[in-house]
N, C-alpha and C positions, 0 to 999 in steps of 0.2 A: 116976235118971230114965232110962228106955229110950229108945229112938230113936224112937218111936214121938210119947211124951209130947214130946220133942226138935222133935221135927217139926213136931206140933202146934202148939208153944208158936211155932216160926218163923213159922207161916203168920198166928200171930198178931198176931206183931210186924209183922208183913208190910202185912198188913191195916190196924193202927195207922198206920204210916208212910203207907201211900198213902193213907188217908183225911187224914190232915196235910197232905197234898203236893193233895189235892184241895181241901179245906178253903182254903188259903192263893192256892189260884188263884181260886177263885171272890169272896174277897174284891179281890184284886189287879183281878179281872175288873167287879167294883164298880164301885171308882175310876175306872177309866179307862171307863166307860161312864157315868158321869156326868160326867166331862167331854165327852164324846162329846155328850150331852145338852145341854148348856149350850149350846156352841159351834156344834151345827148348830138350835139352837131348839128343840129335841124333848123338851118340859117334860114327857112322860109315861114317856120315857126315864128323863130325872131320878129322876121321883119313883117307880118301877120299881125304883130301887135302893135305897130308904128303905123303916124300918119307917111306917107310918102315924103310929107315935106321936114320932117324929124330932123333934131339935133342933137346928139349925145356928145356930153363933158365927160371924159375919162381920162384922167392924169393929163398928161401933157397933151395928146388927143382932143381936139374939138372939131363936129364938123358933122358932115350927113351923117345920118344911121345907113345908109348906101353904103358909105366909106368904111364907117368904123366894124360894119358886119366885113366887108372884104378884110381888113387887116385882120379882125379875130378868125377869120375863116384860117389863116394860116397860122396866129400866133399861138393860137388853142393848140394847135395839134406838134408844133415845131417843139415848145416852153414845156409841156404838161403830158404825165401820164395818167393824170386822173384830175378831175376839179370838180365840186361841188357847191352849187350856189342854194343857198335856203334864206325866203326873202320872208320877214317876219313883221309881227309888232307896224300893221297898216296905220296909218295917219291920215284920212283922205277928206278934204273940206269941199262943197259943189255947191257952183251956182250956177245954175243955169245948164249948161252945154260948156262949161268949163272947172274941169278938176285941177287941185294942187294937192300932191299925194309927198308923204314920207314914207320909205319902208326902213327898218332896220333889216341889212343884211349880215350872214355871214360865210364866208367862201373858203373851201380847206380845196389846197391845191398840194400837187405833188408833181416837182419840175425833173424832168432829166437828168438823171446822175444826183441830186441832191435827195439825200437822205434822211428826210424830214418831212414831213405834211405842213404846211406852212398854211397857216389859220390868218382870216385878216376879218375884223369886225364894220363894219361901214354905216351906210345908208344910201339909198337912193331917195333921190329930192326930185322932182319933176312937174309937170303940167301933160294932164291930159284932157282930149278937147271931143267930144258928140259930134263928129258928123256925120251926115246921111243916116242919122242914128245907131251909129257904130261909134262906139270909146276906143280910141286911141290914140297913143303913147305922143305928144309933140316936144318935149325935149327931158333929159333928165341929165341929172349933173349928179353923178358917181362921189361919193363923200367918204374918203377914208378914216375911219379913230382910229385902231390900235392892229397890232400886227404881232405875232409870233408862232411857235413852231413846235410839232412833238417828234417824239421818236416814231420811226414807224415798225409796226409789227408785222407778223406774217400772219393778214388779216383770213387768211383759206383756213386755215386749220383752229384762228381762235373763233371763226361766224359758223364752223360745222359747214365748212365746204358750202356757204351761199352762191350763186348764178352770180357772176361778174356781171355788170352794168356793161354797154355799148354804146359806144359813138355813132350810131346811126337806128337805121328802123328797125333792128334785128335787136332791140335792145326790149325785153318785155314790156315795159311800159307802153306801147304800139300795137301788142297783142290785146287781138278783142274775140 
């Protein structure tokens, strides 16, 4: 081989790699933009990150991501006065135009009348699929480990009066 063929072949592997390294953040960028979605209520967020034809496992729930965004559209806001989803610790293997991704999650919600923040540690397990050269989301199956709960404080006065978070686009995170 010449230096030439040598060269060539680098720029190729070159190419390979960074499209990996592109590939794997866009899916990473997925995940955490659906929970983005979830949390500030921005159900076209969500479903932004889904192929159309999507399947989400969620407890006893399985079925479209159509469906299971329609029932969190109401259950989010009926169940909860605050939820927080933080999707970590990525796992993502690609071959081709086909991802299988692991994220560890964890979610501190605070339900209606109950006086506790209620922490639950997980994963999301899934397949996401290239098409038309766009990654998205084709089914994930919700994984529960461990579950429990703190006391809650009077979070204004011990953060120095921080800007409360919003259920919709008036929520800073939207400001540009």
């Amino acid at each position: 081989m010449d230096r030439k063929d040598s060269f060539n072949e680098s720029i190729l592997d070159l190419q390979q790699r960074l499209r990996q390294i592109q590939d794997r953040q866009e899916i990473t960028d997925l995940l955490n933009r659906m929970a983005r979605g979830f949390d500030r209520h921005d159900f076209d967020l969500v479903l932004s990150t889904w192929h159309s034809d999507g399947i989400e496992e969620h407890g006893d729930v399985a079925g479209s991501i159509d469906d299971f965004v329609d029932r969190a559209k109401s259950y989010l806001t009926e169940s909860y006065t605050m939820h927080a989803h933080y999707v970590t610790n990525h796992v993502i293997d690609i071959e081709g135009d086909i991802a299988h991704f692991e994220a560890y999650i964890l979610a501190a919600v605070k339900r209606h009348a109950v006086a506790a923040i209620e922490l639950m540690g997980g994963r999301y397990v899934g397949r996401a699929e290239r098409r038309l050269d766009k990654w998205r989301i084709v089914h994930r199956t919700s994984v529960g480990e461990w579950g429990g709960a703190l006391a809650v404080v009077d979070w204004e006065t011990k953060t120095m009066n921080l800007r409360k978070g919003t259920w919709d686009k008036s929520d800073p995170s939207y400001q540009r």
